[in-house]
C-alpha positions as CSV (number, residue, x, y, z in Angstrom):
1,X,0.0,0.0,0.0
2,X,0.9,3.1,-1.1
3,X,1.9,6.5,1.9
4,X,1.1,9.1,0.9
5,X,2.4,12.3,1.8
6,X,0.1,14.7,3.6
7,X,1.4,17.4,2.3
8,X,2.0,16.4,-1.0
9,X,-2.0,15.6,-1.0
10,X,-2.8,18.6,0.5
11,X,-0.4,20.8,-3.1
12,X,-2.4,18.0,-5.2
13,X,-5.7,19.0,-4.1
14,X,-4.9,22.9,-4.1
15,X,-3.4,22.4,-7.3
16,X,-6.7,20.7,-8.6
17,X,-9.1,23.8,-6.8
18,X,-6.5,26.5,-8.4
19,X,-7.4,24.3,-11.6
20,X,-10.9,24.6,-11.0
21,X,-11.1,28.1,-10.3
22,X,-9.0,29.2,-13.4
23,X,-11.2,26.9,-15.5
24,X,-14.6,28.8,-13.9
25,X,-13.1,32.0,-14.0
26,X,-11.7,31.6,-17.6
27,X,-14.6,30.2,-18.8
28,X,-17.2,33.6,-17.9
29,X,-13.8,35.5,-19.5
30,X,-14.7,33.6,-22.8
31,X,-18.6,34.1,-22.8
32,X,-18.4,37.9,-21.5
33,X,-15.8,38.5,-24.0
34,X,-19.0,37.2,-27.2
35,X,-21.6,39.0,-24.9
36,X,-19.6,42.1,-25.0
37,X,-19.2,42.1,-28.6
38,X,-22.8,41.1,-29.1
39,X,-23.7,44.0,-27.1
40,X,-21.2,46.2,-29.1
41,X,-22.8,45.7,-32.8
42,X,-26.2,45.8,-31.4
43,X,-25.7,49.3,-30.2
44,X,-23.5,50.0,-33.4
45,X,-26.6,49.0,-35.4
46,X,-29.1,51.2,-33.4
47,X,-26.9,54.2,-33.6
48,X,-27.1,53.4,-37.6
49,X,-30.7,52.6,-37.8
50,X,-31.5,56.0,-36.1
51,X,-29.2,58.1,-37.8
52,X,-30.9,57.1,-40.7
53,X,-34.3,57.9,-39.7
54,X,-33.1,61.4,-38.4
55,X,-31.6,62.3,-41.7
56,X,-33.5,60.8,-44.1
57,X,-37.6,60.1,-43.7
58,X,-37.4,63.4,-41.7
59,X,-34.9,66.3,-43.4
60,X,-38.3,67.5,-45.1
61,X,-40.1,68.6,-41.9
62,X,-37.2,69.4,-39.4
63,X,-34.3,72.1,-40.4
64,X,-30.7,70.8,-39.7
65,X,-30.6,72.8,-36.1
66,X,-33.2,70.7,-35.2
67,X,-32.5,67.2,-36.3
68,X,-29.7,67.2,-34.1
69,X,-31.6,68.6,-31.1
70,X,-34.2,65.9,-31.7
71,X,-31.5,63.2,-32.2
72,X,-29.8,64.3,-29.1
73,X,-33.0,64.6,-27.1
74,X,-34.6,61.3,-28.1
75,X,-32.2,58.7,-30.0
76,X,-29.2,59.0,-26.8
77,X,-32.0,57.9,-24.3
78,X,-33.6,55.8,-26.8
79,X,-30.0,53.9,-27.4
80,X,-29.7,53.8,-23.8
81,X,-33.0,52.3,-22.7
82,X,-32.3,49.6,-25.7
83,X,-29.0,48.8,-24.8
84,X,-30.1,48.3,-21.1
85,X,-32.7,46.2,-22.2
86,X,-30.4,44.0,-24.6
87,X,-27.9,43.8,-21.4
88,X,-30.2,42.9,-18.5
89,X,-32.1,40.0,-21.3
90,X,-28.8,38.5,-22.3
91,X,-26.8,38.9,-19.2
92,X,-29.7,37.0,-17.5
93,X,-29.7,34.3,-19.9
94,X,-26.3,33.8,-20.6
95,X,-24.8,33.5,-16.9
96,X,-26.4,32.2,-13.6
97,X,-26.9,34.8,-10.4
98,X,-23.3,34.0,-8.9
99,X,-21.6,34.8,-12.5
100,X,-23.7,38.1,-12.6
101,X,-22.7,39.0,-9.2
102,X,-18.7,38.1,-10.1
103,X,-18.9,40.1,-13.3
104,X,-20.8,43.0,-11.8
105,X,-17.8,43.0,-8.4
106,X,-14.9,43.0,-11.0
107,X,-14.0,45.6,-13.1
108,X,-14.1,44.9,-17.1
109,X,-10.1,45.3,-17.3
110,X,-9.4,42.5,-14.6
111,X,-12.4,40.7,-16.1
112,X,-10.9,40.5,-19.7
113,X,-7.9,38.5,-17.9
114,X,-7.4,35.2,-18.1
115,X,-6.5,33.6,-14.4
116,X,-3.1,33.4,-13.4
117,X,-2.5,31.8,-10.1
118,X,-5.3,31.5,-7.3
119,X,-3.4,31.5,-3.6
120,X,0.0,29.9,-4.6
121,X,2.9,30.4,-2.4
122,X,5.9,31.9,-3.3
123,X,8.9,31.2,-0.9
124,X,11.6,34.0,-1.1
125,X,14.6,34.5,0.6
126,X,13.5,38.1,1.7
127,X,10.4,35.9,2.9
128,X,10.9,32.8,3.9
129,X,7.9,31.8,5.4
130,X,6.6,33.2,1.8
131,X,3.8,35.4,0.7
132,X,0.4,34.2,-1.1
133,X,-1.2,36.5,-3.5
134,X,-4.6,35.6,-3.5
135,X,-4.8,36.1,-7.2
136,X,-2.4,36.1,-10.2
137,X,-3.6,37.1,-13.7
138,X,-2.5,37.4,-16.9
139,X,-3.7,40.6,-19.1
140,X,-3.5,41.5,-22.9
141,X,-0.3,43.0,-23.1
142,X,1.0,39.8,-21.4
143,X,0.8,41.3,-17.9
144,X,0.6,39.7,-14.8
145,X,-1.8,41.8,-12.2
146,X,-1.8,41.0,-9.0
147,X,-5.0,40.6,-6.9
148,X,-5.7,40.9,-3.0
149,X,-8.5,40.6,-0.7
150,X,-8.7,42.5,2.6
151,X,-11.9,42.9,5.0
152,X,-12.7,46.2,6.2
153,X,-15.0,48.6,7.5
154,X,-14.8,51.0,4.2
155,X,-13.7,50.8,0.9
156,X,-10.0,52.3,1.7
157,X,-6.7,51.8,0.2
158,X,-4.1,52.5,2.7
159,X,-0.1,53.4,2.3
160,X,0.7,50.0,3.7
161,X,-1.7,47.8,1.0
162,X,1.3,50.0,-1.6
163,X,4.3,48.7,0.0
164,X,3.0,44.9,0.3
165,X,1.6,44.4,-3.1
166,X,5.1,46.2,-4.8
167,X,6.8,44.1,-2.6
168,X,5.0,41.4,-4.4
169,X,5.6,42.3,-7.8
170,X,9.2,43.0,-7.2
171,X,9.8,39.6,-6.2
172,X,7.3,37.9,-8.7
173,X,8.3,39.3,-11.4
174,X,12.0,37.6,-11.1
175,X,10.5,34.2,-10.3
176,X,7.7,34.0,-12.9
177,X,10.0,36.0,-15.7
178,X,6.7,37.9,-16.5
179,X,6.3,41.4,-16.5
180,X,4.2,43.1,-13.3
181,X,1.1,45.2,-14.5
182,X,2.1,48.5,-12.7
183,X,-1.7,48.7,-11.1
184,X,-3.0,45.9,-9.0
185,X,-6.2,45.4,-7.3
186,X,-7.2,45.2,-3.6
187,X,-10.9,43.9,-3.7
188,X,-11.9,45.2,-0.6
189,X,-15.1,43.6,1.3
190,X,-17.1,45.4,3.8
191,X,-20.0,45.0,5.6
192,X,-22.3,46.5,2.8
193,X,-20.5,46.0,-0.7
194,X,-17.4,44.6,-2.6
195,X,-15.2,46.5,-4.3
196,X,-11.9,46.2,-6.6
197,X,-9.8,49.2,-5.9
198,X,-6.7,50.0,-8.4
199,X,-3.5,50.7,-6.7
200,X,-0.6,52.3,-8.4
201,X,3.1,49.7,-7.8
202,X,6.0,51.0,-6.6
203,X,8.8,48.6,-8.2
């Protein structure tokens, strides 16, 4: 019979939950990405449709001062109600109520990412007890930004929250041999809300 190592089972099984949670986290990344486009050429086809109608069926009855008053006063709000519409419909059908609820917590940068790391340790010699990001990920211009969660009273970045996470990306970047986004996120819980809050590195 086969020992295994405790702690060998207990990296396995964090290894397969990081797994899990990049796959989950990914996955919405891919359908928000198609639902933002979706949402983009049917507001691109609006804007066209009622262009037309301004400048067209009604230039005999309306002088040019007042097409773009009326256009102005009545296609923005118009565009606005439809697009609304077109995201509340979709965004209902397309993801369940805890994928609404993590796409409407992160901001539409971090959520274009694909996931990094989720809680891995990084042992240093500065640090040798190590320090755990609790999220890693990997942007568009082949970026990693780093991700932390603190619990608080009120949504508040403080001068210490700065020194911690570019002390993070000063000795990450080494180790992975990625670049550092130069703005991370604190996603800062309170009592009433959730909130991602950028914060400028010092590296």
């Amino acid at each position: 019979m086969e020992i295994v190592d405790p702690r060998r089972r207990g990296i396995e099984e964090h290894s397969r939950f990081h797994d899990l949670v990049s796959a989950h986290h990914n996955n919405i990344v891919r359908r928000y990405k198609y639902y933002s486009y979706g949402i983009l050429l049917v507001s691109a086809s609006l804007l066209a449709s009622i262009a037309i109608i301004f400048t067209s069926q009604w230039q005999v009855y309306i002088s040019n001062s007042d097409q773009v008053f009326v256009f102005v006063l009545c296609g923005i709000p118009l565009l606005s109600f439809c697009l609304y519409l077109c995201d509340f419909l979709v965004l209902s059908s397309v993801f369940d109520s805890n994928e609404r609820l993590y796409i409407n917590e992160m901001p539409h940068k971090l959520l274009r990412c694909d996931m990094y790391a989720s809680e891995k340790r990084y042992i240093t010699n500065s640090q040798p007890n190590g320090f755990i990001p609790d999220q890693l990920f990997y942007n568009d211009e082949a970026q990693i930004v780093i991700c932390d969660t603190k619990t608080r009273d009120k949504l508040k970045v403080y001068s210490s929250d700065v020194e911690q996470l570019s002390r993070y990306a000063s000795e990450l970047g080494p180790i992975e041999g990625r670049p550092i986004c130069p703005t991370a996120y604190i996603r800062c819980v309170t009592p009433s809300t959730t909130r991602f809050l950028p914060v400028k590195l010092r590296f």
